[in-house]
C-alpha positions in Angstrom: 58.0 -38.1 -12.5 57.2 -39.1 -16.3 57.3 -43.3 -17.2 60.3 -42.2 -19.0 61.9 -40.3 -16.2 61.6 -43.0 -14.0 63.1 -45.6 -16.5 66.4 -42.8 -17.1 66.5 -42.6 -13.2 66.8 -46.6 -13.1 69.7 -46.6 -15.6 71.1 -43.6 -14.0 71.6 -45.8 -10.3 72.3 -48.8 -12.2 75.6 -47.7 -14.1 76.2 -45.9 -10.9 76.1 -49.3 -8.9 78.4 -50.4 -11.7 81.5 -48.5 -11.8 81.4 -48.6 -7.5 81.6 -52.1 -8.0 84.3 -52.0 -10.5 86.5 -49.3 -8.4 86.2 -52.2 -5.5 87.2 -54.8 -7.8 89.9 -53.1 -9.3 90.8 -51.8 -5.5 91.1 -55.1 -4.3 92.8 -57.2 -6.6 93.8 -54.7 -9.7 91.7 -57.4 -11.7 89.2 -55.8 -13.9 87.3 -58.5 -16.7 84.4 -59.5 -17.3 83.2 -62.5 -19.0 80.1 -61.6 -21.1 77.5 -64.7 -21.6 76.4 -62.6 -25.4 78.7 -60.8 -27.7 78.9 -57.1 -28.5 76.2 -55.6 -30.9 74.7 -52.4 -32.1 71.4 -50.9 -30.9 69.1 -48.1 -32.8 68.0 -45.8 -30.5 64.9 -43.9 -32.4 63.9 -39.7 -31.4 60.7 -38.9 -33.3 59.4 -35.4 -34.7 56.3 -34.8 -36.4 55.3 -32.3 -39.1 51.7 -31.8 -40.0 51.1 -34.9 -37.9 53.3 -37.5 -39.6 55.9 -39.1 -37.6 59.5 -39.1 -39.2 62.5 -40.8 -37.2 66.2 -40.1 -36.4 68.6 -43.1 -35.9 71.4 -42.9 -33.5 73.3 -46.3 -33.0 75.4 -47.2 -30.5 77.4 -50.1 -29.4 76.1 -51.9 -26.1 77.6 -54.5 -24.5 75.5 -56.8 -22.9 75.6 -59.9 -20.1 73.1 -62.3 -19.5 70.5 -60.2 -20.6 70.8 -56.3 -22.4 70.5 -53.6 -20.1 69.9 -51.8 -23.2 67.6 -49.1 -22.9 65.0 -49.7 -25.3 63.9 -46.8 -28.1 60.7 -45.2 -26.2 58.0 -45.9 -28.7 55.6 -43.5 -27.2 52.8 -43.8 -24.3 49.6 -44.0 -26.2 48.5 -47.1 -28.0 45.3 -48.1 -29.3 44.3 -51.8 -30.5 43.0 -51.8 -34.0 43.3 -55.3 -35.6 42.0 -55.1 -39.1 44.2 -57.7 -41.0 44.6 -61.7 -40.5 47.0 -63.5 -43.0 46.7 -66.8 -43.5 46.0 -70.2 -45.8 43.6 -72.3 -47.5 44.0 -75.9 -49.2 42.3 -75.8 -52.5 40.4 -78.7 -53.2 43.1 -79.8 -55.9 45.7 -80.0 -52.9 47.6 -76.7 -53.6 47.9 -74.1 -50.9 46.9 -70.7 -51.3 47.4 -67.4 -49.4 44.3 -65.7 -48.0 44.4 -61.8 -46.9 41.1 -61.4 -44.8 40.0 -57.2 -43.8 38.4 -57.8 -40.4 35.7 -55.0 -40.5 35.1 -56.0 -36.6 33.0 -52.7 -36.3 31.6 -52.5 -39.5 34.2 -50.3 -41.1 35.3 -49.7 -45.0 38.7 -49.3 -45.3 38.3 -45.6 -45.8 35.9 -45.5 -43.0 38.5 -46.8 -40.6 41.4 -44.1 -42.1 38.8 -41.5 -41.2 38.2 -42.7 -37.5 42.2 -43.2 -37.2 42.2 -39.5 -38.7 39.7 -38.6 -35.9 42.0 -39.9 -32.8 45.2 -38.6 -33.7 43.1 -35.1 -34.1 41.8 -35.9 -30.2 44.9 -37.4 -28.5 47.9 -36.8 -30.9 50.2 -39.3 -32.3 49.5 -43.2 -31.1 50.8 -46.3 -32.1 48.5 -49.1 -33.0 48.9 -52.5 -32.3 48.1 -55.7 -33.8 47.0 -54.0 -37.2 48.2 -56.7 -39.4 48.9 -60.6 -38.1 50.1 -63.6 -39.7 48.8 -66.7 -38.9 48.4 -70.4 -39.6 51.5 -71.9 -42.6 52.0 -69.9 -45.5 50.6 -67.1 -44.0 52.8 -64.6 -46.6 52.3 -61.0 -46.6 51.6 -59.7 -50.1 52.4 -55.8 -49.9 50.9 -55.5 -53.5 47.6 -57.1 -52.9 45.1 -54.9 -53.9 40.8 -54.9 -53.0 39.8 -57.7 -55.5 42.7 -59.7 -54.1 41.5 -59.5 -50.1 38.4 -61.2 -48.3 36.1 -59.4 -46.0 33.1 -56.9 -47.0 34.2 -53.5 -46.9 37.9 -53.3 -47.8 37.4 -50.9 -50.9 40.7 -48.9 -50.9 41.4 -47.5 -54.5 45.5 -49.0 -54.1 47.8 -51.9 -52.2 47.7 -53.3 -48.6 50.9 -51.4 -48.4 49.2 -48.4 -49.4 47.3 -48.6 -47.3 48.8 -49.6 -44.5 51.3 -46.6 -44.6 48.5 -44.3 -44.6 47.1 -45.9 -41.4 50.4 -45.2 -40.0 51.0 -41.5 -41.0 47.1 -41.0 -39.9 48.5 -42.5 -36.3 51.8 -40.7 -36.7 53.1 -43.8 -34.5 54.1 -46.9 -35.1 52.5 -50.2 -36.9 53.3 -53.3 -34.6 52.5 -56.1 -35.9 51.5 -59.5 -34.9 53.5 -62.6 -35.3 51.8 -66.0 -34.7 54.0 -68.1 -32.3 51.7 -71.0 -32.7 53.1 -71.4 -36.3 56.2 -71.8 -34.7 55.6 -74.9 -32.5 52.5 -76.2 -34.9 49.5 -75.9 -32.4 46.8 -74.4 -34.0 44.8 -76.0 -34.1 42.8 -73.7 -36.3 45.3 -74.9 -39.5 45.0 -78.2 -41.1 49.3 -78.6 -41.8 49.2 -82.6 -42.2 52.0 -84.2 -41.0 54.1 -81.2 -41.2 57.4 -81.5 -39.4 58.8 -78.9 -36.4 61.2 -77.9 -38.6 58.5 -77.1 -41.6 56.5 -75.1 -38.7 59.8 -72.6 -37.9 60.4 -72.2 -41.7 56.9 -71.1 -42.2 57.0 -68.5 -39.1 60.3 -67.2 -40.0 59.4 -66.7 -43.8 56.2 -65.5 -42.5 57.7 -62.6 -40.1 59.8 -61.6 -42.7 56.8 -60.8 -45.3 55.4 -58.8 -42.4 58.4 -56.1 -43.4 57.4 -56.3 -46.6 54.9 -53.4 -45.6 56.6 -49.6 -45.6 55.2 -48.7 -42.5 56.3 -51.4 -40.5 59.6 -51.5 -41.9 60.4 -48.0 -42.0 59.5 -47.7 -38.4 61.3 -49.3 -35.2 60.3 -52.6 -36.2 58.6 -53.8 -33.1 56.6 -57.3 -33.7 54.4 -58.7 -31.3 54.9 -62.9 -30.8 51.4 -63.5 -30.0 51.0 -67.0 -27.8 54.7 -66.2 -26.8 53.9 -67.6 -23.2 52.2 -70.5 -24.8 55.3 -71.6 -27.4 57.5 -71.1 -23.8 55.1 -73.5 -21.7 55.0 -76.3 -24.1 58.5 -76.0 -25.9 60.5 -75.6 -22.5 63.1 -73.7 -24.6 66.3 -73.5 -23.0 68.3 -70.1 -23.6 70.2 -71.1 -26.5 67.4 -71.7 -28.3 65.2 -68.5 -27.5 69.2 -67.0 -28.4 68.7 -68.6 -31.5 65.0 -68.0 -32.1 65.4 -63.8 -31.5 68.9 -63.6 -33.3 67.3 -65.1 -36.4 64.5 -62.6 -36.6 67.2 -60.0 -36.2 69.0 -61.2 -38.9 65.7 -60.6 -40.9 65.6 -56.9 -39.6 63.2 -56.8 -36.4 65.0 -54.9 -34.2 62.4 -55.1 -30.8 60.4 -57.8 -29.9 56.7 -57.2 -27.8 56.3 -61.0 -26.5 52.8 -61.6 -25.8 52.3 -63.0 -22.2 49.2 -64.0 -20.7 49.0 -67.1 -19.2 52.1 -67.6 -16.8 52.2 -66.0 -13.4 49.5 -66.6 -10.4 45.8 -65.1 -11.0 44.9 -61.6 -9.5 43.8 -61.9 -5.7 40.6 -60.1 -5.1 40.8 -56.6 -7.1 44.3 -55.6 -7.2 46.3 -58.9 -5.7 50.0 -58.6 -4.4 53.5 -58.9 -6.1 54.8 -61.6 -3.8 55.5 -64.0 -6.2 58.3 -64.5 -8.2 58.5 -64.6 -12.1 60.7 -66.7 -14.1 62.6 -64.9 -16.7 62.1 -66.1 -20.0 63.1 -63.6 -23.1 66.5 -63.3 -21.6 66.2 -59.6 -22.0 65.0 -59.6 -25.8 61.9 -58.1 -25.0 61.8 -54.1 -25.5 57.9 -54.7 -24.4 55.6 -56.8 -22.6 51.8 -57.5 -24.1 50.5 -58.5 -21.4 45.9 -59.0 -21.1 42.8 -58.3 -18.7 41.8 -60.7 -17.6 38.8 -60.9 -15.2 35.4 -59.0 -16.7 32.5 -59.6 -14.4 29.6 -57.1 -13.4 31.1 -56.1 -10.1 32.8 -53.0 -9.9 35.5 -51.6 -11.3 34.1 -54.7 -13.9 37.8 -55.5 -15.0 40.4 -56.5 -13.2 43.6 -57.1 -14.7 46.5 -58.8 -13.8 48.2 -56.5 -11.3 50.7 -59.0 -9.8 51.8 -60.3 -12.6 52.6 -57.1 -13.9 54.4 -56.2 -11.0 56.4 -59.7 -11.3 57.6 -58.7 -14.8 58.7 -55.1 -13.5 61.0 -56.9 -11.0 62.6 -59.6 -12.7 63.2 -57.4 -16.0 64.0 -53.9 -15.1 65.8 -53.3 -18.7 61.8 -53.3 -20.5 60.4 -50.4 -21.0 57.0 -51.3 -19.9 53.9 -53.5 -19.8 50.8 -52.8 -22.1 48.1 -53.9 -21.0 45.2 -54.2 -23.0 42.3 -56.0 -23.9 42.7 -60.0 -24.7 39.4 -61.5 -26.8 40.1 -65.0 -26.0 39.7 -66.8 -22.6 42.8 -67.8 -20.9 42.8 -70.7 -18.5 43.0 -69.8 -14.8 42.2 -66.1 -16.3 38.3 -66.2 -17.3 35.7 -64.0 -18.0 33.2 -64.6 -15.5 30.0 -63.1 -16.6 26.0 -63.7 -16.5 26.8 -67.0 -14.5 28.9 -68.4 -17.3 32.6 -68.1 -18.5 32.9 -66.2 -21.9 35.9 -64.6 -23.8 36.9 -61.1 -22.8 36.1 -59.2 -25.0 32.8 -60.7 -25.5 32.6 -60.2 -21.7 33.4 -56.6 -22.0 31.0 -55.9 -24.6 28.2 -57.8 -24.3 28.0 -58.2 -20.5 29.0 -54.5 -19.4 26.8 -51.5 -19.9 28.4 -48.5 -21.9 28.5 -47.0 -18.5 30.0 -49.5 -16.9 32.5 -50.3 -19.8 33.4 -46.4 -19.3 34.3 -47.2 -15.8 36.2 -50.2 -16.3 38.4 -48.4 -19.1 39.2 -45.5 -16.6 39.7 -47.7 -13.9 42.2 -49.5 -16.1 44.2 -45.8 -17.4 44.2 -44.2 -14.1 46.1 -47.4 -12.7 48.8 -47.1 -15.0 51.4 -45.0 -13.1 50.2 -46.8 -9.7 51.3 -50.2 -11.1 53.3 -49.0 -13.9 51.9 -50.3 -17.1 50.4 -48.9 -20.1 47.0 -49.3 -21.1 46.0 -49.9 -24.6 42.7 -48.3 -25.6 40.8 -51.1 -27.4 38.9 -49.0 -30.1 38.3 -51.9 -32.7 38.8 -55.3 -31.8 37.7 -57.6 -35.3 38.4 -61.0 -33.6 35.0 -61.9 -32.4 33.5 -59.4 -33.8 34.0 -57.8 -30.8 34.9 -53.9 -30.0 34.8 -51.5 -28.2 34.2 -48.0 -30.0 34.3 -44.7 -28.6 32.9 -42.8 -31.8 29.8 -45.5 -32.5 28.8 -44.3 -28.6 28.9 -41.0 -29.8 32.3 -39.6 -28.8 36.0 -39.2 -28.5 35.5 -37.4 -25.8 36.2 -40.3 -23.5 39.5 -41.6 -25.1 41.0 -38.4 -25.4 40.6 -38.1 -21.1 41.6 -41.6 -21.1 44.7 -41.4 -22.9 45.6 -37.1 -22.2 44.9 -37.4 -19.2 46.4 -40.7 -17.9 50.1 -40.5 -19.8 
């Protein structure tokens, strides 16, 4: 039974469980109310078709009504993803005190802009249409997309496309013939980046500049003419060290509704207990914190050492997420470049980022095994595994065509979902 089988299957016994317990009610004390914790809304459920490899989409919406979290079935956005950051957008303070935009090209594995299209040409001709992840992120204050930016305008060697970022990013995203998800800094949010020099900036400064800074990000055609899905990168870490309470993540996902994101990919990496030998146990509980906003988890490996299967990612805490939030489509797993504390990289003696881990410490052949350890896991732990093809933080990344083929991400990806 297909991922998306199983998640019709769930609903199917769920309303199922429903109207029995509504017949018993109504049996019993010909009462029949409910008091509802969120107010009606509309959802967008999204079928997609392709012609000569370009995704178009058809919008059905329907009126859901929801209790203390959605039981909204989330659009499918497809099974295949692949990791390909190429953009960062963020600031610079001038030396006469102004602030001023900077749009870097992260040419992680020494790619041209064109150069990239092609490989992204080259994998949808292997495996079909994928959705990439992470293409684009905004980061640090006054991180503003500019969809009209053009070559002379953007940092980085090798970003020589003849047109605009949103040129260019639609033809990334008809190459795919998936969807563009981009990546939302939550550390803007809360003001802990420590990477951005904001002054005394209030908290209230910090959520203006995320919010006008997630809105820029649908500046782009391909994100907004898509489902919309952002990623909230550091999403566990903004949970940890705000303490929200529910009203305000209410608040906090209802306003980037209002700006027209219509699913939400919370990055989580850092809360839940650490795997337990090579695959751990799902014993322990998870605490509930989107309060069913999430159509997706991003969750990360997070153990790379040079004992076999060489990564080993976080199994029970997948599992823990599966439990408590039955309404999410699924868990992508993928590759996370930065180290995590409790989750490390343990490599050569020493504790290194992932990624740098996984490239640097691993052999092709034993990076080969890790990543088909890692897809042919994904139905017995239900998850989905991102293919990291090019990682630019770090300079890290994992390419399947610099080793010489495709060959191995299309039996990855075919093969596995």
């Amino acid at each position: 039974m297909s991922k998306s089988d199983r998640i019709k299957e769930i609903f199917r016994k769920t309303a199922t469980w429903f109207v029995i317990v509504i017949l018993v009610i109504a049996g019993a004390s010909s009462y029949i109310a409910y008091t509802y914790l969120k107010s009606s809304y509309s959802s967008s459920s999204t079928s997609m078709s392709t012609t000569s490899g370009i995704t178009t989409s058809t919008t059905i919406t329907s009126t859901t009504t929801t209790s203390s979290y959605t039981t909204t079935q989330y659009p499918n956005i497809g099974q295949k993803f692949v990791e390909i950051k190429a953009f960062d957008v963020s600031s610079k303070i001038l030396q006469n005190g102004q602030v001023e935009t900077v749009t870097s090209y992260i040419d992680g594995a020494d790619y041209t802009a064109t150069q990239l299209l092609t490989l992204v040409q080259n994998i949808h001709s292997q495996i079909g249409n994928f959705n990439i992840i992470r293409f684009i992120r905004t980061e640090c204050y006054d991180g503003i997309v500019n969809p009209n930016a053009t070559a002379s305008q953007i940092n980085g060697t090798g970003y020589n496309w003849n047109g605009t970022l949103n040129s260019y990013a639609t033809a990334i995203q008809q190459a795919a013939g998936g969807q563009i998800i981009p990546d939302a800094g939550m550390t803007i949010y809360y003001g802990a980046n420590a990477g951005c020099d904001t002054g005394n900036a209030s908290q209230q400064q910090h959520e203006e500049w995320f919010f006008q800074e997630s809105a820029s990000l649908l500046t782009l055609t391909a994100v907004a003419d898509g489902d919309r899905y952002v990623m909230l990168e550091a999403w566990d870490t903004y949970y940890a060290a705000v303490k929200p309470n529910q009203s305000e993540v209410d608040t906090f996902f209802q306003t980037l509704e209002a700006q027209g994101w219509r699913y939400f990919m919370p990055q989580q990496n850092g809360i839940g207990s650490q795997p337990v030998g090579n695959y751990g146990s799902c014993s322990a509980p998870f605490d509930e914190y989107d309060y069913g906003y999430a159509g997706y988890f991003r969750n990360g490996i997070f153990w790379v050492n040079t004992t076999y299967p060489y990564v080993f990612p976080n199994f029970p805490l997948v599992c823990q997420i599966q439990k408590s939030e039955p309404y999410l489509n699924g868990v992508v797993v993928g590759l996370e470049t930065q180290l995590m504390a409790g989750n490390p990289a343990y490599c050569d003696g020493k504790y290194d980022y992932a990624g740098q881990a996984f490239a640097e410490c691993l052999t092709k052949s034993q990076r080969e095994v890790a990543l088909t350890n890692l897809a042919e896991n994904q139905t017995k732990y239900d998850y989905i595994f991102i293919y990291p093809i090019v990682i630019g933080e770090h300079s890290i990344q994992y390419d399947a065509q610099q080793d010489g083929t495709l060959g191995l991400m299309e039996q990855l990806i075919n093969e596995y979902n």
